[in-house]
PyMOL Python script that loads the backbone (N, CA, C, O; Angstrom):
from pymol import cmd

cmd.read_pdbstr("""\
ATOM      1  N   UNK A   1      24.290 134.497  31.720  1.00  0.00           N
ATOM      2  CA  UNK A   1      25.485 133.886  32.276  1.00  0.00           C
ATOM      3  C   UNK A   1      26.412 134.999  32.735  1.00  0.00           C
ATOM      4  O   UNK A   1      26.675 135.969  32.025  1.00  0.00           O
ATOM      5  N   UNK A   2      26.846 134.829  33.837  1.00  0.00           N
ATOM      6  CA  UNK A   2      27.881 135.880  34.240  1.00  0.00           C
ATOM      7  C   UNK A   2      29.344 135.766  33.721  1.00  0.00           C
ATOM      8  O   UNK A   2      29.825 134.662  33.463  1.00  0.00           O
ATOM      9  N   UNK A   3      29.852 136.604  33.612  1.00  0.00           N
ATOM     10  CA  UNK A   3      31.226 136.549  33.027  1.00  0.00           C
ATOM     11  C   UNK A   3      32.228 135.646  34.222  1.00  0.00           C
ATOM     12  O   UNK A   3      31.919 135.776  35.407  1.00  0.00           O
ATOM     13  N   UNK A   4      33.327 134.815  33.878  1.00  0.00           N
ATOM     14  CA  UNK A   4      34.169 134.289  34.597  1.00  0.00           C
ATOM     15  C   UNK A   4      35.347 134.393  34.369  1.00  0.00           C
ATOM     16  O   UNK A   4      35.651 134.714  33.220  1.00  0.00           O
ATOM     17  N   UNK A   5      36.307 134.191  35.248  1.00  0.00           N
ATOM     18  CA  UNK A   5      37.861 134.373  34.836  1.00  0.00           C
ATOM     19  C   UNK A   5      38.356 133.121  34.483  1.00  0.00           C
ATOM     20  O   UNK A   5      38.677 132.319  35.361  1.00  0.00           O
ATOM     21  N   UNK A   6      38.452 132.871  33.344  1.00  0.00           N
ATOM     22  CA  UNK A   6      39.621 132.082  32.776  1.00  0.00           C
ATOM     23  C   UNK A   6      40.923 131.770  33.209  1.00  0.00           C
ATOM     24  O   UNK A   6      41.474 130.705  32.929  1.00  0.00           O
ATOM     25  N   UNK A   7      41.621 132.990  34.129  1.00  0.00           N
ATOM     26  CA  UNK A   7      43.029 132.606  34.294  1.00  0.00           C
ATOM     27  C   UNK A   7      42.558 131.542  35.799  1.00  0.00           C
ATOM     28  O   UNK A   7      43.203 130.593  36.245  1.00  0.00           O
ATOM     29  N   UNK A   8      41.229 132.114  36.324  1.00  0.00           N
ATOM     30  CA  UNK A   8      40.917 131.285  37.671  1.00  0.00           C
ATOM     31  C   UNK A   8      40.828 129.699  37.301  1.00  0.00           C
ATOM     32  O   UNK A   8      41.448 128.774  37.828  1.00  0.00           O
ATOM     33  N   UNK A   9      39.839 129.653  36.202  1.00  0.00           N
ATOM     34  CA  UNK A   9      39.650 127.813  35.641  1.00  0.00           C
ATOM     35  C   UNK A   9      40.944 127.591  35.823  1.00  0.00           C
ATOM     36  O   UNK A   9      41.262 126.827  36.734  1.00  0.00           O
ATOM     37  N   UNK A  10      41.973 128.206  34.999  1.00  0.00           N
ATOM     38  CA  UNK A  10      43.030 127.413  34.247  1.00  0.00           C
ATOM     39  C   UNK A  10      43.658 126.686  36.200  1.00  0.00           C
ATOM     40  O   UNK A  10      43.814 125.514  36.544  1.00  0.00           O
ATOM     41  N   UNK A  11      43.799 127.613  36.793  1.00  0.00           N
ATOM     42  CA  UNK A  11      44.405 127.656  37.828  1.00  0.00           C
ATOM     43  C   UNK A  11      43.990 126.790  38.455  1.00  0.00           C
ATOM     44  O   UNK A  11      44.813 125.901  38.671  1.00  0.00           O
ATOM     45  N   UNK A  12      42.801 126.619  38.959  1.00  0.00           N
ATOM     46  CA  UNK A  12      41.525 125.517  39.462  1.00  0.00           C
ATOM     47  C   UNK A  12      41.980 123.793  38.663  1.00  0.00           C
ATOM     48  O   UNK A  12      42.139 122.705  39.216  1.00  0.00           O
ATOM     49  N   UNK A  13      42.069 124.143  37.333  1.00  0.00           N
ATOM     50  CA  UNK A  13      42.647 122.771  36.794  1.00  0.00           C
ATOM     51  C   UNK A  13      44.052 122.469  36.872  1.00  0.00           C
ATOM     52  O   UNK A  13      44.267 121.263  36.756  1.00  0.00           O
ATOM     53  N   UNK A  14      45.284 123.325  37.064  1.00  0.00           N
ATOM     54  CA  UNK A  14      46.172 122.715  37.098  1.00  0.00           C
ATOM     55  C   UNK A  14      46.707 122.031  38.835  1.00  0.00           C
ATOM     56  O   UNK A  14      47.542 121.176  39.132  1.00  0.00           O
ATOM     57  N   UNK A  15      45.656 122.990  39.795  1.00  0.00           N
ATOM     58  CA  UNK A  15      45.645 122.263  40.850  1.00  0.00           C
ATOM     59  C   UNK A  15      44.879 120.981  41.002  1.00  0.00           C
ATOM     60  O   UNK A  15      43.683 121.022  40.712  1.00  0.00           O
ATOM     61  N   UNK A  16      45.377 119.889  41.401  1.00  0.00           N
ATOM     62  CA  UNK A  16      45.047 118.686  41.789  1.00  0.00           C
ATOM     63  C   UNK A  16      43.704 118.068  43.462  1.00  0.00           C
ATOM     64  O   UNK A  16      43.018 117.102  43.797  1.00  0.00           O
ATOM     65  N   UNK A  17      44.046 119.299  43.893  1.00  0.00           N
ATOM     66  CA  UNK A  17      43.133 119.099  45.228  1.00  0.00           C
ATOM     67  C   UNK A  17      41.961 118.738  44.882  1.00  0.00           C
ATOM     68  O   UNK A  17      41.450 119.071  43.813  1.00  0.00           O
ATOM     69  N   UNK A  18      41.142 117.670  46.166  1.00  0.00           N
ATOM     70  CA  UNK A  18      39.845 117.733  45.488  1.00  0.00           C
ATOM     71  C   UNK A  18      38.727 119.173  45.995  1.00  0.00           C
ATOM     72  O   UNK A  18      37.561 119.339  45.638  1.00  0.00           O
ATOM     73  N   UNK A  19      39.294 119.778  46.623  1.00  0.00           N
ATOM     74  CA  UNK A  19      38.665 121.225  46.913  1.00  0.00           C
ATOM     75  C   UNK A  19      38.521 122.088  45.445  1.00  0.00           C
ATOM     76  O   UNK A  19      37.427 122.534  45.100  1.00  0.00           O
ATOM     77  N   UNK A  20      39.935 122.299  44.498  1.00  0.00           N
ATOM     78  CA  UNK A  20      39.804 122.913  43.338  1.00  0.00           C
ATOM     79  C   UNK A  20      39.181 122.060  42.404  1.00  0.00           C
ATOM     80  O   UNK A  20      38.159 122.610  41.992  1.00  0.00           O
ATOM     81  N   UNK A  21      39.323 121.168  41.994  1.00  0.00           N
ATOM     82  CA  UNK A  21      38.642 119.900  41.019  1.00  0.00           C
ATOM     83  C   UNK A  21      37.070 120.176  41.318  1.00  0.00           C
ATOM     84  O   UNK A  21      36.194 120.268  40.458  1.00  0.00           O
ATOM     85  N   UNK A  22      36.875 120.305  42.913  1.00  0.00           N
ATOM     86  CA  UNK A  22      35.174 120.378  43.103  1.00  0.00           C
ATOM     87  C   UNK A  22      34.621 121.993  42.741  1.00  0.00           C
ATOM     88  O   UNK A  22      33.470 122.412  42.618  1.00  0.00           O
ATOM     89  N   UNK A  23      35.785 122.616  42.642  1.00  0.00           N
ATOM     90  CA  UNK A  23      35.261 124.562  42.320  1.00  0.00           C
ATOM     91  C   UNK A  23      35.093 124.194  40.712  1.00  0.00           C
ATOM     92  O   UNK A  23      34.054 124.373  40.077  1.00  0.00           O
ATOM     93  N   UNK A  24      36.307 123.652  40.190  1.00  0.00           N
ATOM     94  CA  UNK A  24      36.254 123.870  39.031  1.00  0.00           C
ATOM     95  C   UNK A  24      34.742 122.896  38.350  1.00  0.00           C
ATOM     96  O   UNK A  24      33.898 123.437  37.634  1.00  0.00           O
ATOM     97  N   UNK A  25      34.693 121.658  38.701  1.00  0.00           N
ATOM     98  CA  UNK A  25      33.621 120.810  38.030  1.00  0.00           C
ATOM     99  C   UNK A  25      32.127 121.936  38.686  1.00  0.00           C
ATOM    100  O   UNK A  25      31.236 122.328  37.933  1.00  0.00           O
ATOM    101  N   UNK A  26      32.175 122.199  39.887  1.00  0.00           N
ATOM    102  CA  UNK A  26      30.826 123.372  39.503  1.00  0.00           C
ATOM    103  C   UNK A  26      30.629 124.302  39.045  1.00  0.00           C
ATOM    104  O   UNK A  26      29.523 124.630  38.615  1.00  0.00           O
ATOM    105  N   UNK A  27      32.183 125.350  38.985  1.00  0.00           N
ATOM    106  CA  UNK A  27      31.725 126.347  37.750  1.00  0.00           C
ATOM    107  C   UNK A  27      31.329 125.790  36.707  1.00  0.00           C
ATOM    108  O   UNK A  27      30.134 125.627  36.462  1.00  0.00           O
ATOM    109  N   UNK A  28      32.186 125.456  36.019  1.00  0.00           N
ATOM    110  CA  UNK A  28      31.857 124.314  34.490  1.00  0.00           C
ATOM    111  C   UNK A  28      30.563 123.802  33.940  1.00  0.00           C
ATOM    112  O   UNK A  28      30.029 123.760  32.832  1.00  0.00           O
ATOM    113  N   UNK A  29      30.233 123.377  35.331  1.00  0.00           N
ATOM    114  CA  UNK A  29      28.544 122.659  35.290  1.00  0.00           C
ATOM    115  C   UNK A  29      27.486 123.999  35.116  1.00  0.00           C
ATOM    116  O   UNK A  29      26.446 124.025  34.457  1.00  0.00           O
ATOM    117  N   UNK A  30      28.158 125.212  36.008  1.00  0.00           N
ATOM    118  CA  UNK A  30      26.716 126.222  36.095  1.00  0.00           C
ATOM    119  C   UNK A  30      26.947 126.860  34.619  1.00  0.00           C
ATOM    120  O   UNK A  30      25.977 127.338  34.030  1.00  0.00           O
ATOM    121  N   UNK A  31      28.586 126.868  33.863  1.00  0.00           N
ATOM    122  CA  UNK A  31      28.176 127.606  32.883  1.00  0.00           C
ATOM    123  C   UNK A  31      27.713 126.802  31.911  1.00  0.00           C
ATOM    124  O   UNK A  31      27.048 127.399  31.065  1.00  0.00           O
ATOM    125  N   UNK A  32      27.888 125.250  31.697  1.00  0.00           N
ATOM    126  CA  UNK A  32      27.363 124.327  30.743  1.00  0.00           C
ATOM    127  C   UNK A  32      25.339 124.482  31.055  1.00  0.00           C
ATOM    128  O   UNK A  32      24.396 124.626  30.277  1.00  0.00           O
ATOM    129  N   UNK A  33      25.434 124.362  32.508  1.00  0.00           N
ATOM    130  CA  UNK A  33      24.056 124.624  32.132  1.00  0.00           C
ATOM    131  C   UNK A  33      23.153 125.681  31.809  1.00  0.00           C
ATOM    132  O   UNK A  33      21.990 125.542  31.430  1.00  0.00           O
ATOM    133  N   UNK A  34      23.863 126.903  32.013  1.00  0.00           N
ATOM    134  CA  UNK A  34      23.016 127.995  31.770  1.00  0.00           C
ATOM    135  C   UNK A  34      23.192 127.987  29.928  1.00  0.00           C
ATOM    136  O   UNK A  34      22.564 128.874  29.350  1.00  0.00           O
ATOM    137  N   UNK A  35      23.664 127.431  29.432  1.00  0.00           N
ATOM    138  CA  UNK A  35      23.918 127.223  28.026  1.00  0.00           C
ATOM    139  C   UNK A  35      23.783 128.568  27.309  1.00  0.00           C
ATOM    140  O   UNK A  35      23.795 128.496  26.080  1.00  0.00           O
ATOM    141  N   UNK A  36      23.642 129.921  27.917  1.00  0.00           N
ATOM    142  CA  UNK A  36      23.487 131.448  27.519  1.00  0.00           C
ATOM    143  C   UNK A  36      23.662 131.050  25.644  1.00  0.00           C
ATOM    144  O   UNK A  36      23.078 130.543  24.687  1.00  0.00           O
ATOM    145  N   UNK A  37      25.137 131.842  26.146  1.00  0.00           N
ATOM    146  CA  UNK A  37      25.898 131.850  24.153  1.00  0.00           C
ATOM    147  C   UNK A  37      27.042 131.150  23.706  1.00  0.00           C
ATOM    148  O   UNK A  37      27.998 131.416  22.977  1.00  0.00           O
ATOM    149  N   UNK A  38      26.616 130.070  24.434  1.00  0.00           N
ATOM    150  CA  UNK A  38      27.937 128.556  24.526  1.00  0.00           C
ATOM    151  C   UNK A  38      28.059 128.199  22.893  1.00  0.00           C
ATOM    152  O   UNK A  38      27.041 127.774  22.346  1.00  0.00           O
ATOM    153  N   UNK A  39      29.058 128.332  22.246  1.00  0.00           N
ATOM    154  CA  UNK A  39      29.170 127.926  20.971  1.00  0.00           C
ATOM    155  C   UNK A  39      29.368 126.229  20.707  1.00  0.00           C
ATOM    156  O   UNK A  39      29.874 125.728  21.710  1.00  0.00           O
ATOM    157  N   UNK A  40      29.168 125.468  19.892  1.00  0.00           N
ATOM    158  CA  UNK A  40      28.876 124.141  19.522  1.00  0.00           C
ATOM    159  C   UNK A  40      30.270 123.703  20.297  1.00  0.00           C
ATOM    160  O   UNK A  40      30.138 122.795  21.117  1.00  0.00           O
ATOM    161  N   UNK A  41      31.495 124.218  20.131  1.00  0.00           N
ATOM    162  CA  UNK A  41      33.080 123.597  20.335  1.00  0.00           C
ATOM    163  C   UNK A  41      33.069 124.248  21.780  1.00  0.00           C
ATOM    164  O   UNK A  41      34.146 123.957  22.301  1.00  0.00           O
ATOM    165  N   UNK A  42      32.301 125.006  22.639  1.00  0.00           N
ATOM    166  CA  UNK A  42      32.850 125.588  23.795  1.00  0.00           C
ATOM    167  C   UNK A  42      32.078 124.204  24.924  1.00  0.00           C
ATOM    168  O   UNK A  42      32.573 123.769  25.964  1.00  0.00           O
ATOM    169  N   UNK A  43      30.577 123.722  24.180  1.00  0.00           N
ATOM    170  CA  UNK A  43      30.383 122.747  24.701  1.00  0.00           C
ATOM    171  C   UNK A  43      30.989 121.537  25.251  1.00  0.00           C
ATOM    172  O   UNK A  43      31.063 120.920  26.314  1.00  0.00           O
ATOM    173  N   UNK A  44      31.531 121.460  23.613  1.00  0.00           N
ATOM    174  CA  UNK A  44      32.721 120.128  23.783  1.00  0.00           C
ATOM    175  C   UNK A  44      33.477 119.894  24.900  1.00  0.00           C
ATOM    176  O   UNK A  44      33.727 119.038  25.749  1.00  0.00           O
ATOM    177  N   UNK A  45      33.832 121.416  24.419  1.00  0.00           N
ATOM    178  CA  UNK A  45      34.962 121.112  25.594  1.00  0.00           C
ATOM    179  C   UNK A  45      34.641 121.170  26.910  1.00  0.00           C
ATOM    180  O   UNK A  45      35.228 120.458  27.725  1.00  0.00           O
ATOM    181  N   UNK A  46      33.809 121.906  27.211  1.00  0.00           N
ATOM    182  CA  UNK A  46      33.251 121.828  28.736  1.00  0.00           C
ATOM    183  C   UNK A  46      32.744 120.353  29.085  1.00  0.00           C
ATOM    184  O   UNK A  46      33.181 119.687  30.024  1.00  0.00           O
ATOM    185  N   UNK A  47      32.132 120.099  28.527  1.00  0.00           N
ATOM    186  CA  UNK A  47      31.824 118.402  28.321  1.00  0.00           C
ATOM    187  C   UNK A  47      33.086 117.146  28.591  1.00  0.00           C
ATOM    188  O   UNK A  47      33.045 115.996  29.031  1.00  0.00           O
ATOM    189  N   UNK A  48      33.819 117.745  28.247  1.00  0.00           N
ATOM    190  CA  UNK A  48      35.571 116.949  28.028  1.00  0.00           C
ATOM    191  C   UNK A  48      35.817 117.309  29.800  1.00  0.00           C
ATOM    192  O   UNK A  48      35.939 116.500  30.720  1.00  0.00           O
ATOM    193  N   UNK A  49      35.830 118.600  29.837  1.00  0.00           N
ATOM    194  CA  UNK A  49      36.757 119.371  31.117  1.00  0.00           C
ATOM    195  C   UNK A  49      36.029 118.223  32.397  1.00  0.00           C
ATOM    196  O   UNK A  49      36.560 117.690  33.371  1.00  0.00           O
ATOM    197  N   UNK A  50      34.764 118.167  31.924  1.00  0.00           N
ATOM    198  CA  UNK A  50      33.826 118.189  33.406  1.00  0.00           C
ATOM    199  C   UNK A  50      33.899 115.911  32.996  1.00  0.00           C
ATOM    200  O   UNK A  50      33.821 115.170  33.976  1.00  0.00           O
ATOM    201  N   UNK A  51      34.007 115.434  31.908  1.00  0.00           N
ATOM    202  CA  UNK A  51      34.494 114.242  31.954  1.00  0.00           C
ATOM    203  C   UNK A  51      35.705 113.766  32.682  1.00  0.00           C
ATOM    204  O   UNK A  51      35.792 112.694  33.282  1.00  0.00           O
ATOM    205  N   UNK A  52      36.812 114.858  32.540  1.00  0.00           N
ATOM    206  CA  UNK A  52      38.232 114.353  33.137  1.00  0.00           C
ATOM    207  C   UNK A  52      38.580 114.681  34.134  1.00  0.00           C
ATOM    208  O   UNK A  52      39.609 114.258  34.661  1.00  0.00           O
ATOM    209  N   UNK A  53      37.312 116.047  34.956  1.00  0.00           N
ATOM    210  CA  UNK A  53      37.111 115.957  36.367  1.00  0.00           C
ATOM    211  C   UNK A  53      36.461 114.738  37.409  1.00  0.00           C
ATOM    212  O   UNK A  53      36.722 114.317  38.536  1.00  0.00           O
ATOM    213  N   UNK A  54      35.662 114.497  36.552  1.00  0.00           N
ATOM    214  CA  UNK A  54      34.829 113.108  37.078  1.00  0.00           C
ATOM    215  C   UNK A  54      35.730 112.107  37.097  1.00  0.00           C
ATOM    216  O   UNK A  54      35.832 111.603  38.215  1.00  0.00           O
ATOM    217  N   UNK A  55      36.612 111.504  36.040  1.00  0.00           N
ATOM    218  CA  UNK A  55      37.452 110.678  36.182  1.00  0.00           C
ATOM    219  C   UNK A  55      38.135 110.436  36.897  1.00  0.00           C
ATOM    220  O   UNK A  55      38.261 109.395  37.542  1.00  0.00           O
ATOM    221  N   UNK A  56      39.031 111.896  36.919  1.00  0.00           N
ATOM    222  CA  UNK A  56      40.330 111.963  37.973  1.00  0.00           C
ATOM    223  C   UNK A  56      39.996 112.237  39.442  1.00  0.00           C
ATOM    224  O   UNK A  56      40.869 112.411  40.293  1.00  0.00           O
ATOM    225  N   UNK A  57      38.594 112.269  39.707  1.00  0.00           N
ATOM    226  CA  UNK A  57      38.276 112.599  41.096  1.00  0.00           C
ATOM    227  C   UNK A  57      38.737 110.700  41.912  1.00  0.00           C
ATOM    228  O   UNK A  57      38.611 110.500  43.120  1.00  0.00           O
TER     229      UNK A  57
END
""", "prot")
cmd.dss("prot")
cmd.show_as("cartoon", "prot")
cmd.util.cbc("prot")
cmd.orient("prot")
């Protein structure tokens, strides 16, 4: 898994566009699926993130 910037997600989620919503739900997805060294709670939450992207789309 390649390393990612965090301050970029955060940024990606507090924007509303569906351009950032669609960056953010595919990073999310490539790092949920490469499942590298995803800890049990990092799942969760990626799981949560990429639920309340789907929703709010």
């Amino acid at each position: 898994m390649s390393p990612f910037d965090s301050n970029y997600l955060l940024e990606l989620a507090r924007k509303k566009s569906a351009e950032s919503r669609s960056e953010l739900a595919a990073t999310v997805s490539d790092l949920f699926a490469s499942g590298g060294n995803l800890t049990d709670r990092e799942r969760v939450l990626m799981h949560e993130i990429l639920h309340n992207v789907v929703r709010d789309a």
